[in-house]
Backbone as CSV, one residue per row, in Angstrom:
resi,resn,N_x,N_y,N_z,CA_x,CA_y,CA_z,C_x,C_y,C_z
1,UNK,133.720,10.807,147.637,134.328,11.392,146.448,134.003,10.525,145.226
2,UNK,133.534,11.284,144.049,132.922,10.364,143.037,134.749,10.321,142.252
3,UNK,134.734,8.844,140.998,135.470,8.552,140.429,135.000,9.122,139.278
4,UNK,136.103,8.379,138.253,135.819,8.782,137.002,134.886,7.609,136.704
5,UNK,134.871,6.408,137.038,133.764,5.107,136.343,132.726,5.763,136.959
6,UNK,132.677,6.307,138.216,130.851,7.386,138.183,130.759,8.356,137.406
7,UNK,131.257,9.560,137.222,130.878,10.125,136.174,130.448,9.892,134.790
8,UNK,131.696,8.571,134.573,130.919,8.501,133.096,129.894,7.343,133.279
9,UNK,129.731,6.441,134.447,128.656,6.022,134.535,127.012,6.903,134.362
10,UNK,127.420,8.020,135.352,125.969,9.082,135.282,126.166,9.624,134.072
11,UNK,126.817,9.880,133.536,126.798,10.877,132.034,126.320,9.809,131.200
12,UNK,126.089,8.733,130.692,125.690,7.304,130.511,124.449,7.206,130.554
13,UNK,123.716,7.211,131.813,122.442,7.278,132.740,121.658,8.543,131.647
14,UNK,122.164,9.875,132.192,121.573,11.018,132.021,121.275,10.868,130.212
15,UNK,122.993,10.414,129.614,122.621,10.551,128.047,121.649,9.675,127.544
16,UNK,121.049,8.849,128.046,120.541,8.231,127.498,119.141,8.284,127.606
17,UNK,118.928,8.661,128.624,117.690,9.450,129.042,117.286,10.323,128.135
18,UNK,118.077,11.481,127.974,118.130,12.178,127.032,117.435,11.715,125.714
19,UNK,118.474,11.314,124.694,118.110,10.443,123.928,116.955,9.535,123.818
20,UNK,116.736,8.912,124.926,115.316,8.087,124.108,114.595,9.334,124.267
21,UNK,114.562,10.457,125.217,113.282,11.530,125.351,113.211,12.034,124.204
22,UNK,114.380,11.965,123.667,114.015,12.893,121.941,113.497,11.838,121.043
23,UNK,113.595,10.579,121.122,113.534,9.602,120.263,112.119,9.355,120.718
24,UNK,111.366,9.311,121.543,110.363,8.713,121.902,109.723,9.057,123.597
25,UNK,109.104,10.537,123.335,108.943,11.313,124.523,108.019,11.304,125.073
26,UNK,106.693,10.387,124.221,105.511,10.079,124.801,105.475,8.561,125.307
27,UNK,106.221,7.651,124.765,105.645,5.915,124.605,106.355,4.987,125.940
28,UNK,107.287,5.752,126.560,108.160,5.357,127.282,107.724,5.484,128.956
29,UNK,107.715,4.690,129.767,107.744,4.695,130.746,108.331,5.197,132.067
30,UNK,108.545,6.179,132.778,109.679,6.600,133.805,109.813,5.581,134.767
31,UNK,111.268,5.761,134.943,111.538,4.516,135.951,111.916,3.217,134.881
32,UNK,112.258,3.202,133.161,112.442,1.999,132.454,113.824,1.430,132.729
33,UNK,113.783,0.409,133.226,115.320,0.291,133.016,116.046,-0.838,131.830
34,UNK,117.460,-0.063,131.519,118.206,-0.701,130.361,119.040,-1.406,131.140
35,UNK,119.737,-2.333,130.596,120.126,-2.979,131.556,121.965,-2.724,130.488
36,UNK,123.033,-2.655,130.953,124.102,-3.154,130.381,124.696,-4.264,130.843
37,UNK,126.723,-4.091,130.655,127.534,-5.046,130.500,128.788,-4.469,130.912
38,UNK,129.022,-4.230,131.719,130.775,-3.595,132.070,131.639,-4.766,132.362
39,UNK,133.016,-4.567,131.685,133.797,-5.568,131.824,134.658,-5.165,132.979
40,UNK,135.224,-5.850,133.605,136.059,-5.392,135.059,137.623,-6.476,134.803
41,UNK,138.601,-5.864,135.115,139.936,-6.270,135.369,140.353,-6.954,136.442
42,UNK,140.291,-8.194,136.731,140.697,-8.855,138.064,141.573,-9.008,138.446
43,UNK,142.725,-8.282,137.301,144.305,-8.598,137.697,144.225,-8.143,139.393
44,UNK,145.437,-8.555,140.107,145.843,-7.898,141.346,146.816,-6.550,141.122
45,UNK,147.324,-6.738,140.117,148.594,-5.633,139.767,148.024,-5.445,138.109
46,UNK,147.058,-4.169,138.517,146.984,-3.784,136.985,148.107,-2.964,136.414
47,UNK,148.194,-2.647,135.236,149.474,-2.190,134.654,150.141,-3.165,133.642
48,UNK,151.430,-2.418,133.336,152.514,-3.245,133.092,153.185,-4.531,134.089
49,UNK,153.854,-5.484,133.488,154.063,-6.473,134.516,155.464,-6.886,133.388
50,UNK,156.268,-7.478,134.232,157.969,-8.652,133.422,157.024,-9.658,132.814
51,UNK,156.897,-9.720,131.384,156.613,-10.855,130.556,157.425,-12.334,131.241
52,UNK,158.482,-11.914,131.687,158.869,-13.069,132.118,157.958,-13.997,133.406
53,UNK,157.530,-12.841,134.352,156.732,-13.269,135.671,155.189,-13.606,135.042
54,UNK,155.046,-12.982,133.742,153.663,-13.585,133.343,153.186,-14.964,132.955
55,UNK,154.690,-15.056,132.150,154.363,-16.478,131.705,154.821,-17.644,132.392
56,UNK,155.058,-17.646,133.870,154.864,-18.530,134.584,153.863,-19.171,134.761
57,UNK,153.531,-20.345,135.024,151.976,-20.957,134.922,151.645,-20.914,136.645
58,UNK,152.804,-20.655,137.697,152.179,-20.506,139.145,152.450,-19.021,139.320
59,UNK,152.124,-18.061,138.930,152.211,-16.744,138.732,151.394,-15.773,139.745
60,UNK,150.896,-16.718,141.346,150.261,-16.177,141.597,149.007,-15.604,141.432
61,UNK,148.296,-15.799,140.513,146.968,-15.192,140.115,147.314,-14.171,138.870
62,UNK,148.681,-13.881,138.436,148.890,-12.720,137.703,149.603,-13.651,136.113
63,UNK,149.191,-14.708,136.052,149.539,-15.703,134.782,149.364,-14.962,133.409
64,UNK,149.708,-15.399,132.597,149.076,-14.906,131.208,147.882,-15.127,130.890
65,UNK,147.474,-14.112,129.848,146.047,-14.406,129.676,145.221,-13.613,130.248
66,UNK,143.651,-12.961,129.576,142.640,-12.601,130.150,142.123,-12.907,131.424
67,UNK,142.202,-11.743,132.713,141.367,-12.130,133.718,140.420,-11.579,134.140
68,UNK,138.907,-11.502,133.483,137.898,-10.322,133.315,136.497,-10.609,133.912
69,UNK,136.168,-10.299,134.407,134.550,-10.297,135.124,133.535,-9.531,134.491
70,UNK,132.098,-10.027,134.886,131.110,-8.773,134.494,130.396,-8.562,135.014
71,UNK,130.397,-7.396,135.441,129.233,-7.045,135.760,128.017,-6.333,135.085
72,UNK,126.956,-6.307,135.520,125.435,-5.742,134.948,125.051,-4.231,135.117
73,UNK,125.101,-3.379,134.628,124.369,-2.271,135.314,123.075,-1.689,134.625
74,UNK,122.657,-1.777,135.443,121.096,-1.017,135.103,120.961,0.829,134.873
75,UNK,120.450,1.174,133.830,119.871,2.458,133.623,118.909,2.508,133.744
76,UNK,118.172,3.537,134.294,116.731,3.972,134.331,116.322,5.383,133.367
77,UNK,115.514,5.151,132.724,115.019,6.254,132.122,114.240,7.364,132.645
78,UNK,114.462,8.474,132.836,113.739,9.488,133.916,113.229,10.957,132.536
79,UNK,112.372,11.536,132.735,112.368,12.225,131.639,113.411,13.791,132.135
80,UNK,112.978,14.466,130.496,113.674,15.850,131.041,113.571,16.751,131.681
81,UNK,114.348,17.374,132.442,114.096,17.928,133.688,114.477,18.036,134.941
82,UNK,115.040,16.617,135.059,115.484,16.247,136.393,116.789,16.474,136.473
83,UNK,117.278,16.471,137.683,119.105,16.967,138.813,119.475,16.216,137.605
84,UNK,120.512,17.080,137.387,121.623,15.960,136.401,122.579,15.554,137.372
85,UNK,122.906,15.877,138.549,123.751,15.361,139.956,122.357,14.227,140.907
86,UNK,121.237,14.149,140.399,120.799,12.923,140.996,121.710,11.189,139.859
87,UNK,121.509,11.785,138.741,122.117,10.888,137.621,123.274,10.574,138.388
88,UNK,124.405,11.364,138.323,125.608,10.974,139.295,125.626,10.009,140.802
89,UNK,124.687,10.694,141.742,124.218,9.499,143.055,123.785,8.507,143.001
90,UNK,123.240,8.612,141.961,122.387,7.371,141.772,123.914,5.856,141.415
91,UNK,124.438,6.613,140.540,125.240,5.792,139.866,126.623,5.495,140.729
92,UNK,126.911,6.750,141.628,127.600,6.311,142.362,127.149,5.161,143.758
93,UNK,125.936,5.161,144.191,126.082,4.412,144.757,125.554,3.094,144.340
94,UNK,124.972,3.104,142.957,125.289,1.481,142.423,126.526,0.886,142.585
95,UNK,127.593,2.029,142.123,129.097,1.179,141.718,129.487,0.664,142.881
96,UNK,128.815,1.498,144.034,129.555,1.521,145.526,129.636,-0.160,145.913
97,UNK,128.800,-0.310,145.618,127.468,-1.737,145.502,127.923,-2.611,144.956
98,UNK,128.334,-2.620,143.819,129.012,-3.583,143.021,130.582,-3.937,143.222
99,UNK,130.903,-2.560,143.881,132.561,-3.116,144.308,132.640,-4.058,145.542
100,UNK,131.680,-3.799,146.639,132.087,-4.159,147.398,130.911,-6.375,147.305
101,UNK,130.537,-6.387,146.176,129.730,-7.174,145.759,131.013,-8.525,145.240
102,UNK,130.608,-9.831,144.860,131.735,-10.683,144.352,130.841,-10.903,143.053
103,UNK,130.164,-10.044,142.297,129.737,-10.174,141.021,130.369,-10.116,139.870
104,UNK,131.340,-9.622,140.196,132.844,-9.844,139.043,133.876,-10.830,138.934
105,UNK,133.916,-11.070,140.244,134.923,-12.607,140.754,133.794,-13.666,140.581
106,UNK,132.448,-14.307,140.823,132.047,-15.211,140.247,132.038,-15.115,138.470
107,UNK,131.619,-14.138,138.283,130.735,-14.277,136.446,132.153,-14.542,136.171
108,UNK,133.370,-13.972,136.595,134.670,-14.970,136.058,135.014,-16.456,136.106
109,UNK,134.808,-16.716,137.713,134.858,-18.124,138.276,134.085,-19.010,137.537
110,UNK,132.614,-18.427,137.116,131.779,-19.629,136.733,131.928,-19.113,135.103
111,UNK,132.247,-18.871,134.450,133.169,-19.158,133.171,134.169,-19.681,132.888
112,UNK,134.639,-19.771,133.711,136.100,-20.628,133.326,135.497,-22.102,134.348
113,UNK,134.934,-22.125,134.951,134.466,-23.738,135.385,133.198,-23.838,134.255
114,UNK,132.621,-23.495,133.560,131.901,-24.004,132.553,132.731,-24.520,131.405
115,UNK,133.851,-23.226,131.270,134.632,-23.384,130.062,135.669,-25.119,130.049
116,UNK,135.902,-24.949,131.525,136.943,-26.198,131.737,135.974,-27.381,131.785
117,UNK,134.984,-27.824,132.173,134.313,-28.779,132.227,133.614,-28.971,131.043
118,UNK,132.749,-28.017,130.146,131.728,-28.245,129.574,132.132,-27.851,127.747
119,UNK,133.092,-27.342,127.868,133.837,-27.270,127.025,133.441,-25.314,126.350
120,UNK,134.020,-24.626,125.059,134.125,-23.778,124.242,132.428,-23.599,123.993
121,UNK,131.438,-24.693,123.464,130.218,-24.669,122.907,129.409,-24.101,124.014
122,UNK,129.600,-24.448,125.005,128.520,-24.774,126.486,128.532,-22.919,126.753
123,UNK,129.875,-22.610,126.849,130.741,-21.556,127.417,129.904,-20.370,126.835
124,UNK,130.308,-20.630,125.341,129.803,-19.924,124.222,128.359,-18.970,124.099
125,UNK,127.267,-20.155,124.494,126.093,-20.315,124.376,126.017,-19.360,125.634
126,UNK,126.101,-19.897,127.076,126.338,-18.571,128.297,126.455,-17.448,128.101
127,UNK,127.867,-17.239,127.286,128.236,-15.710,127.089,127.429,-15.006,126.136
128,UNK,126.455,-16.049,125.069,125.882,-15.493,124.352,124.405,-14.864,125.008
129,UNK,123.719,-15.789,125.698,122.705,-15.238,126.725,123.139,-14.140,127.495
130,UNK,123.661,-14.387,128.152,124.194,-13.130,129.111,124.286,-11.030,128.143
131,UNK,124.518,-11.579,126.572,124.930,-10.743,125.903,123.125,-9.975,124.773
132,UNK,122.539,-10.977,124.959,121.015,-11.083,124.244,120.445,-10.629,125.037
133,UNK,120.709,-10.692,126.424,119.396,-10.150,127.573,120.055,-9.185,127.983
134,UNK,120.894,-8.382,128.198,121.507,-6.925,127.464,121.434,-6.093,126.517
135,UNK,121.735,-4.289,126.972,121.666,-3.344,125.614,122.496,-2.901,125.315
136,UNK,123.540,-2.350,126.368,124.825,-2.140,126.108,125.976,-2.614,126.618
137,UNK,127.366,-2.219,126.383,128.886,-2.713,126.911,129.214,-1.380,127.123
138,UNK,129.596,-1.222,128.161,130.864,-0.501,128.678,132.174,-0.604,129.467
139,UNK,133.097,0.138,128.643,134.545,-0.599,129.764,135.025,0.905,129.477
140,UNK,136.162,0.918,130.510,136.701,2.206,130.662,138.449,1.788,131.096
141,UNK,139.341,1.788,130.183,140.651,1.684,130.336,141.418,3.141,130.652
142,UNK,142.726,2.013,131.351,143.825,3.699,131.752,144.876,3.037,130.820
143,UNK,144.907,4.165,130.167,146.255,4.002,129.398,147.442,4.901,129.835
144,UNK,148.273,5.158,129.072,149.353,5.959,129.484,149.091,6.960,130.104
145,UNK,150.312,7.695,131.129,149.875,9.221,131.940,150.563,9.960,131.236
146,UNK,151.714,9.856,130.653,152.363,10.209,130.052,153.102,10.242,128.535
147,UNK,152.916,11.332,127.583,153.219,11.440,126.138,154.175,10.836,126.101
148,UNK,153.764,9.424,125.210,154.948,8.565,124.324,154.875,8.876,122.891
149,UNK,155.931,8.025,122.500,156.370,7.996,121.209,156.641,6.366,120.587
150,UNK,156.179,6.222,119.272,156.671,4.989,118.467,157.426,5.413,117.116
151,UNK,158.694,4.660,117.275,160.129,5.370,115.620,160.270,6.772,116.152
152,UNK,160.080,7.340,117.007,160.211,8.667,117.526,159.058,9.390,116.664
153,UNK,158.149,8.732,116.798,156.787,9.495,116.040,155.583,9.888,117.571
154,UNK,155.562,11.698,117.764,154.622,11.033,118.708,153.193,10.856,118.901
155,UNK,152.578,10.074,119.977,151.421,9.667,119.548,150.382,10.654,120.169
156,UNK,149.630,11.157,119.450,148.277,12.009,120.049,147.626,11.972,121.097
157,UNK,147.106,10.822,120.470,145.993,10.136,121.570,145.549,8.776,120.787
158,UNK,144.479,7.814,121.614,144.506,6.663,121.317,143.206,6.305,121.320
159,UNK,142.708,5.478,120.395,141.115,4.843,120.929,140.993,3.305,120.377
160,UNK,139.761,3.218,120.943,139.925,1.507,121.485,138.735,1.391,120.880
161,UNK,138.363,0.386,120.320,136.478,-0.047,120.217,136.370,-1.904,119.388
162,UNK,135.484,-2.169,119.727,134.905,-3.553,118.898,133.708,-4.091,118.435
163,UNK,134.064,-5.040,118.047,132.843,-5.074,117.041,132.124,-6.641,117.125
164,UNK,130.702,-7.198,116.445,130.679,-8.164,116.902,130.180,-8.325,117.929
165,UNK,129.204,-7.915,118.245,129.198,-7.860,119.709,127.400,-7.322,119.561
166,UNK,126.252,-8.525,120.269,125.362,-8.128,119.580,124.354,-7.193,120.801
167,UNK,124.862,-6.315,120.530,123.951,-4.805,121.303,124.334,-3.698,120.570
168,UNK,122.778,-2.900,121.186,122.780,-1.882,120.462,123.576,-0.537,120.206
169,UNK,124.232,-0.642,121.896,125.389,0.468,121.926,126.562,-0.284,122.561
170,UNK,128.108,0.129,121.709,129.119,-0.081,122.724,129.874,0.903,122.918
171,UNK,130.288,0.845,124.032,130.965,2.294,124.862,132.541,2.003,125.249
172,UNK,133.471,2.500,124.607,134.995,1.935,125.058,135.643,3.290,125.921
173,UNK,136.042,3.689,126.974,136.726,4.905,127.105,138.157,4.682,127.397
174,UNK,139.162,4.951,126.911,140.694,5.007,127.204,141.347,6.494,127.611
175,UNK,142.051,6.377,128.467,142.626,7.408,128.867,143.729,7.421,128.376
176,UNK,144.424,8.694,128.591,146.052,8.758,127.682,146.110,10.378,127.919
177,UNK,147.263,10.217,128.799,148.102,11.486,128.724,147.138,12.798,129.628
178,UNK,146.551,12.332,130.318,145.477,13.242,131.164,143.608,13.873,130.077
179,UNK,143.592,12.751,129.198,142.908,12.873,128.222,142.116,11.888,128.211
180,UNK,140.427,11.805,128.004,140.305,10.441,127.746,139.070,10.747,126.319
181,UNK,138.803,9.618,125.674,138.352,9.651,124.358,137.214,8.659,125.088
182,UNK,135.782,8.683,124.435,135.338,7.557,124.552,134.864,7.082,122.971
183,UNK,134.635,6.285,122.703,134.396,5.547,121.384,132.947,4.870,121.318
184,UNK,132.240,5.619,120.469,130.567,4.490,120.176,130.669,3.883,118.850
185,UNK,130.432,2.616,119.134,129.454,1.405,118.353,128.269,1.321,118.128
186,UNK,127.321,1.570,117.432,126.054,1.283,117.860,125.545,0.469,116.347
187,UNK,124.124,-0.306,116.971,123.672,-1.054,115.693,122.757,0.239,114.955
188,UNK,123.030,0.362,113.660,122.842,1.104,112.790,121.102,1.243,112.940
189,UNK,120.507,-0.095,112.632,118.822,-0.391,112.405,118.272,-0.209,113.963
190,UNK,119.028,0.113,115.440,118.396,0.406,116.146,118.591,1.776,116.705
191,UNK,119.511,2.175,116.188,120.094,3.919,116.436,120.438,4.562,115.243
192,UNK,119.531,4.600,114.311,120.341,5.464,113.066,121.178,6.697,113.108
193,UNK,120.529,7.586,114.326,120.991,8.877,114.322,122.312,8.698,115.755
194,UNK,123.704,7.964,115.697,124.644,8.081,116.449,125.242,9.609,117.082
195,UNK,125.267,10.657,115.731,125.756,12.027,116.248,124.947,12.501,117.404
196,UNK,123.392,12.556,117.215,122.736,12.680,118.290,122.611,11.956,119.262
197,UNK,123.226,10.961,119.469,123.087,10.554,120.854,124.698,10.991,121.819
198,UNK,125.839,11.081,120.750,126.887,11.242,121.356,126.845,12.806,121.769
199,UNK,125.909,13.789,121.026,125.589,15.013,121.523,124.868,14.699,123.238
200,UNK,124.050,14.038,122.996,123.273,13.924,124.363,124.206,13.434,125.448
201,UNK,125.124,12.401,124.855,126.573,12.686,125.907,127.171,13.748,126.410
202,UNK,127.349,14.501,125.351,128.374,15.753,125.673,127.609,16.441,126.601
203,UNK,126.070,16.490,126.148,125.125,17.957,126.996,124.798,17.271,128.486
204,UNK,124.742,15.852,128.467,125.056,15.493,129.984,126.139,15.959,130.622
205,UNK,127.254,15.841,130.060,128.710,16.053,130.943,128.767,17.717,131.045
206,UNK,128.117,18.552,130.011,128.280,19.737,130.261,127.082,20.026,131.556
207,UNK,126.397,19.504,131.163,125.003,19.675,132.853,125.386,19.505,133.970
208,UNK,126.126,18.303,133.728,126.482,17.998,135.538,127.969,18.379,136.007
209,UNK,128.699,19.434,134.993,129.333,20.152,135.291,129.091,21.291,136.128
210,UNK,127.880,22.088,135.090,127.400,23.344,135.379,126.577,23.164,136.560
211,UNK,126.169,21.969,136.948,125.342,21.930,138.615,126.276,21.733,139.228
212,UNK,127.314,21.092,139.665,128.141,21.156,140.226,129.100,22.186,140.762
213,UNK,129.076,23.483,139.955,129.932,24.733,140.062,129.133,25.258,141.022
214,UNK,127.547,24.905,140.707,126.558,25.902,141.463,126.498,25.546,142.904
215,UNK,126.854,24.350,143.231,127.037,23.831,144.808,127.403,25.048,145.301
């Protein structure tokens, strides 16, 4: 059974495919791969948690503070034409791969033992490589299941994104209320045309809808 981090992993895959094919349909290679950046949550108890049990300093593993891993994922560029449900297999069984992988529990481990030994500069410089030999970020949050309110005002929906961050696309998706939004960043001088690529999103997710019915 595919998740939602596969789908929008393959819708990801497929859009982008897409996109460079319109951007550049002769110069490109099949089989290119992009490489990204997904951030992963190492809490044990994601969610809400008692501020009080957080800010214990023996907290079990669930202390205050960021506990985040990364992993890498690779896109391949395929031209137009192809299964938009191969995009999906493909991607599902990368993730399959990576969960059951400790590539999120080291790239954490060996950041915080660089950070503690070698100090902020050392750390820095790492995260900055790691971020240069990359094209994109993607993370995918769960937010609320259910319609809240703030002053009894209520809230729509929600989106997330950042900045700073030196690649060419960033991808934030938050969920809320059985809804999810995703949010693009992109560097202006290497993607001028953003509407069209977030189109090439949409016409992925509508493709591998419409193959999917046809099963």
């Amino acid at each position: 059974m595919q998740t939602i981090n596969d789908v929008l992993f393959g819708v990801i895959s497929l859009g982008l495919s897409k996109y460079l094919g319109k951007r550049s349909p002769d110069s490109l290679q099949e089989g290119l791969q992009i490489t990204g950046v997904a951030l992963v949550n190492l809490r044990p108890s994601p969610g809400l948690q008692d501020i009080k049990e957080l800010m214990k300093k023996k907290a079990a593993g669930t202390g205050w503070g960021n506990k985040i891993g990364i992993i890498l994922l690779p896109v391949y560029y395929h031209r137009n034409g192809s299964d938009p449900l191969q995009y999906l297999k493909r991607a599902k069984t990368m993730l399959d791969r990576k969960k059951l992988s400790l590539e999120a529990v080291l790239s954490h481990q060996i950041g915080h033992f660089v950070m503690k030994f070698f100090g902020v500069k050392v750390a820095s410089m790492l995260n900055y490589r790691v971020v240069c030999n990359t094209s994109f970020t993607i993370s995918n949050v769960v937010g609320p299941r259910e319609d809240i309110t703030i002053a009894g005002i209520p809230v729509t929906y929600m989106r997330t994104t950042s900045s700073a961050l030196s690649h060419a696309i960033t991808m934030h998706m938050l969920s809320y209320s059985g809804k999810a939004d995703m949010q693009i960043l992109v560097a202006k001088d290497l993607i001028p045309d953003p509407e069209n690529l977030a189109k090439c999103f949409e016409d992925a997710l509508l493709e591998m809808k419409e193959a999917s019915v046809q099963i």
